[in-house]
N, CA, C and O atoms as a GROMACS GRO file, in nm:
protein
  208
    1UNK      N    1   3.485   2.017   5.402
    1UNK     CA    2   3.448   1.922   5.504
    1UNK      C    3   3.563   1.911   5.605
    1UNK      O    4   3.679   1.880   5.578
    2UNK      N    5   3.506   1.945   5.739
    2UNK     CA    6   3.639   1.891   5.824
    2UNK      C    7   3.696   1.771   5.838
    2UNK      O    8   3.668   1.675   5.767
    3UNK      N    9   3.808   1.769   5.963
    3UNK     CA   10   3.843   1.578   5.931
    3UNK      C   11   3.747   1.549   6.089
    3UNK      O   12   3.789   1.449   6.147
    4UNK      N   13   3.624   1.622   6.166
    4UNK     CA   14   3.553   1.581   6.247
    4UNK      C   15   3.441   1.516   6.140
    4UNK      O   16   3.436   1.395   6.117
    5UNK      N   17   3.358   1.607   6.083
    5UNK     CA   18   3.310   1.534   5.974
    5UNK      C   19   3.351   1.408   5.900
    5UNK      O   20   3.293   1.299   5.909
    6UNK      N   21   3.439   1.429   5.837
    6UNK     CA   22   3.530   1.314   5.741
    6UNK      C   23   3.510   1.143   5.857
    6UNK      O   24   3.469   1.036   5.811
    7UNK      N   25   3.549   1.166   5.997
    7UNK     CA   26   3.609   1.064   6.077
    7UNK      C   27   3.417   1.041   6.132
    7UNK      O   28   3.398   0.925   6.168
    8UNK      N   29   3.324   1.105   6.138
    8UNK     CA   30   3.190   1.096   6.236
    8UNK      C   31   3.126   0.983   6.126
    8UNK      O   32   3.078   0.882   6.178
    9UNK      N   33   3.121   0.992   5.976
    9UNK     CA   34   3.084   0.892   5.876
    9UNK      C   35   3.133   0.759   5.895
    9UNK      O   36   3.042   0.679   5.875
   10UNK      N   37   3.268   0.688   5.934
   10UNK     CA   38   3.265   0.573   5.948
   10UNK      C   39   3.240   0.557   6.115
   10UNK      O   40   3.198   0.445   6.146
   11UNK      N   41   3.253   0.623   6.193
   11UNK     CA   42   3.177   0.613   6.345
   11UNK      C   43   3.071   0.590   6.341
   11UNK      O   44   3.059   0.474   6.377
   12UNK      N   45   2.935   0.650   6.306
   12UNK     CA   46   2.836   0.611   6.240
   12UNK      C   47   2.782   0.514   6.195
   12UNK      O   48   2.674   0.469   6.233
   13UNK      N   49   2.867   0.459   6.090
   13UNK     CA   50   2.824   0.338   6.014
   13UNK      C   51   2.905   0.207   6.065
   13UNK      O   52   2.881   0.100   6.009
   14UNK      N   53   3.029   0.212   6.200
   14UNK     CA   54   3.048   0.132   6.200
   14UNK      C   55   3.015   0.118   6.368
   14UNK      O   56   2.992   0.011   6.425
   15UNK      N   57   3.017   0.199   6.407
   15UNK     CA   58   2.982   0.209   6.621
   15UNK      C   59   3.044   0.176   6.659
   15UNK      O   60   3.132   0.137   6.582
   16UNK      N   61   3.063   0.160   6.771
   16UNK     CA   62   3.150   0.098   6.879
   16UNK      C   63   3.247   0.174   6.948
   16UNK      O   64   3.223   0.294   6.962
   17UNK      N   65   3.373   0.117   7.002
   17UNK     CA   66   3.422   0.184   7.121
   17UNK      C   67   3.554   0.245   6.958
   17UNK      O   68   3.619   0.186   6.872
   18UNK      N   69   3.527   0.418   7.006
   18UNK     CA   70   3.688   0.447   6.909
   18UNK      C   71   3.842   0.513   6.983
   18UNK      O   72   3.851   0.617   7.049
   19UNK      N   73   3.938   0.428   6.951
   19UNK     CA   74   4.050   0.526   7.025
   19UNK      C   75   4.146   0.574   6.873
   19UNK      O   76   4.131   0.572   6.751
   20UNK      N   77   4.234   0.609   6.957
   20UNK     CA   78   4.293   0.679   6.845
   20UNK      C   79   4.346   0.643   6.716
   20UNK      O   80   4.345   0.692   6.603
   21UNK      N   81   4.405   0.515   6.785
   21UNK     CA   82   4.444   0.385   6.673
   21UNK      C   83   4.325   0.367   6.552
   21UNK      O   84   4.353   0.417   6.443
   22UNK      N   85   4.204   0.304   6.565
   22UNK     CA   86   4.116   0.311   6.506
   22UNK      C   87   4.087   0.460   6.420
   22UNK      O   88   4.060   0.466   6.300
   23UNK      N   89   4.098   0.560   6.498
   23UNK     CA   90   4.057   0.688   6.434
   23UNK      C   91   4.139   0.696   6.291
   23UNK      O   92   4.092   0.676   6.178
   24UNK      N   93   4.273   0.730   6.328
   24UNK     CA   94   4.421   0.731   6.241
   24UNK      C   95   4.343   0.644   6.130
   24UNK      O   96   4.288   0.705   6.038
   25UNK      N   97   4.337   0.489   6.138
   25UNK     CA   98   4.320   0.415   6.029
   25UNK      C   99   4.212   0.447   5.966
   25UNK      O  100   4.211   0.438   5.844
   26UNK      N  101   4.072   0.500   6.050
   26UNK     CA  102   3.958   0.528   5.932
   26UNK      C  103   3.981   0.687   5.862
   26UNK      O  104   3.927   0.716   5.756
   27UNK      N  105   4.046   0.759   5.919
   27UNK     CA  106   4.125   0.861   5.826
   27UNK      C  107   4.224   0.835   5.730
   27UNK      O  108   4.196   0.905   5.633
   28UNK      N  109   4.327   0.769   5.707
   28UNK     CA  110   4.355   0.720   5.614
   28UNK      C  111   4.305   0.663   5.515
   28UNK      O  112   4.365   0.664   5.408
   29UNK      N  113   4.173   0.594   5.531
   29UNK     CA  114   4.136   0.524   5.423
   29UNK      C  115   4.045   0.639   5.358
   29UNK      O  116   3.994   0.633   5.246
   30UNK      N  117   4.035   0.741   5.445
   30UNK     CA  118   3.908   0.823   5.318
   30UNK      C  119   4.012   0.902   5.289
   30UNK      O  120   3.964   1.012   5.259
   31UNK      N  121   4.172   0.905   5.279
   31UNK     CA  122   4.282   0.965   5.210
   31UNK      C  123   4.362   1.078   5.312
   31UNK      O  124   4.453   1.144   5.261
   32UNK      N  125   4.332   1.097   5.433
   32UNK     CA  126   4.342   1.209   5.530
   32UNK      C  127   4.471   1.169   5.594
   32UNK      O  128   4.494   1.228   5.699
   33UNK      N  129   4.566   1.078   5.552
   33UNK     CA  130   4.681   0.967   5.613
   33UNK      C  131   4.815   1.034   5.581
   33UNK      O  132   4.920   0.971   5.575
   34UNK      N  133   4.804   1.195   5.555
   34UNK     CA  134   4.940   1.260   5.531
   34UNK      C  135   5.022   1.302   5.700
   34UNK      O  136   4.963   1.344   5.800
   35UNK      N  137   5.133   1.281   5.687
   35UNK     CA  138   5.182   1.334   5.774
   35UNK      C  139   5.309   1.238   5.902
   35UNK      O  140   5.264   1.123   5.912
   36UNK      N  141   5.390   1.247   5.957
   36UNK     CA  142   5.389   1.111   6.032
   36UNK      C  143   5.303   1.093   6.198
   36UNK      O  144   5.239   1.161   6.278
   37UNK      N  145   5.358   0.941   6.175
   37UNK     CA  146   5.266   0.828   6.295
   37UNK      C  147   5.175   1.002   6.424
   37UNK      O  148   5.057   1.025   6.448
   38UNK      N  149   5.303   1.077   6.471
   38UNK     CA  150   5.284   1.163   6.549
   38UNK      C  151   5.137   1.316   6.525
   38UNK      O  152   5.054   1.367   6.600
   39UNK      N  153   5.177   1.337   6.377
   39UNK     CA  154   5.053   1.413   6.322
   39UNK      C  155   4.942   1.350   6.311
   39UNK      O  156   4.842   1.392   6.368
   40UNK      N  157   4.940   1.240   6.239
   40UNK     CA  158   4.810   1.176   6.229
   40UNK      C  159   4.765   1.138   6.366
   40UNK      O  160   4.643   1.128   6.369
   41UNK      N  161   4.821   1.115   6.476
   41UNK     CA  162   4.753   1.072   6.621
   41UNK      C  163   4.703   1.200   6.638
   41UNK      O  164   4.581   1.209   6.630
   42UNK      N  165   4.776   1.318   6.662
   42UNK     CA  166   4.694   1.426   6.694
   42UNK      C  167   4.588   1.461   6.611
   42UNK      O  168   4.489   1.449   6.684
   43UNK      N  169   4.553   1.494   6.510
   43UNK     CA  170   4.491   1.470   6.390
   43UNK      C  171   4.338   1.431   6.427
   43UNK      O  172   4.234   1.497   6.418
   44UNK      N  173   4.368   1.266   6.481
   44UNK     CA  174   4.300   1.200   6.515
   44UNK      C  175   4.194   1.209   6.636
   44UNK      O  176   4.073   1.192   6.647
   45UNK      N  177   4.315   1.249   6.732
   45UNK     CA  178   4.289   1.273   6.884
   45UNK      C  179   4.200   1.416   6.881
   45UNK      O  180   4.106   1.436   6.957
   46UNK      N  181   4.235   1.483   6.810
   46UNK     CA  182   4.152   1.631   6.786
   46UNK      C  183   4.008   1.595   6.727
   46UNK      O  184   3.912   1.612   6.803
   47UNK      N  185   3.990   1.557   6.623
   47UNK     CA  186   3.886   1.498   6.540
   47UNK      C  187   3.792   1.391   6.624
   47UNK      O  188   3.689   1.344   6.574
   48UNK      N  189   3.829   1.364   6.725
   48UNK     CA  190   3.747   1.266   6.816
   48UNK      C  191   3.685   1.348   6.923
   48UNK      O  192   3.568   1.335   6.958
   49UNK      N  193   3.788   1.450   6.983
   49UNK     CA  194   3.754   1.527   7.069
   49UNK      C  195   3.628   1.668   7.009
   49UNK      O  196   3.553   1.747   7.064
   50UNK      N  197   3.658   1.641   6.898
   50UNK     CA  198   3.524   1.720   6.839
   50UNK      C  199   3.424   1.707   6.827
   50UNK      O  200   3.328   1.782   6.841
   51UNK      N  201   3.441   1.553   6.781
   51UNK     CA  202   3.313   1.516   6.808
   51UNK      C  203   3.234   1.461   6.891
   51UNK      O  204   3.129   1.404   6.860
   52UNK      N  205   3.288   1.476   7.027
   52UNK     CA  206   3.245   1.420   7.139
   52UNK      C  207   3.145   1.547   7.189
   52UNK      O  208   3.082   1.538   7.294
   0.00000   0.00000   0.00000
């Protein structure tokens, strides 16, 4: 499973407006939270842009 997949499940179930901040934290909680503040934003920022 990718982390576009992994991150589109709580987008989904929770809607609304997502930035990166938000992204980072709902990746962490399904365990995807390795790396520092700087990886996980990109991480994030990639995984959003995918699924757009």
């Amino acid at each position: 499973m990718t982390i576009a997949q992994i991150l589109e499940q709580p987008i989904r179930a929770l809607g609304g407006t997502w930035d990166t901040r938000r992204a980072v934290t709902a990746l962490r909680d399904a365990g995807h939270g390795d790396g520092n503040q700087r990886q996980q934003g990109k991480r994030a920022r990639k995984a959003l842009r995918d699924l757009a």
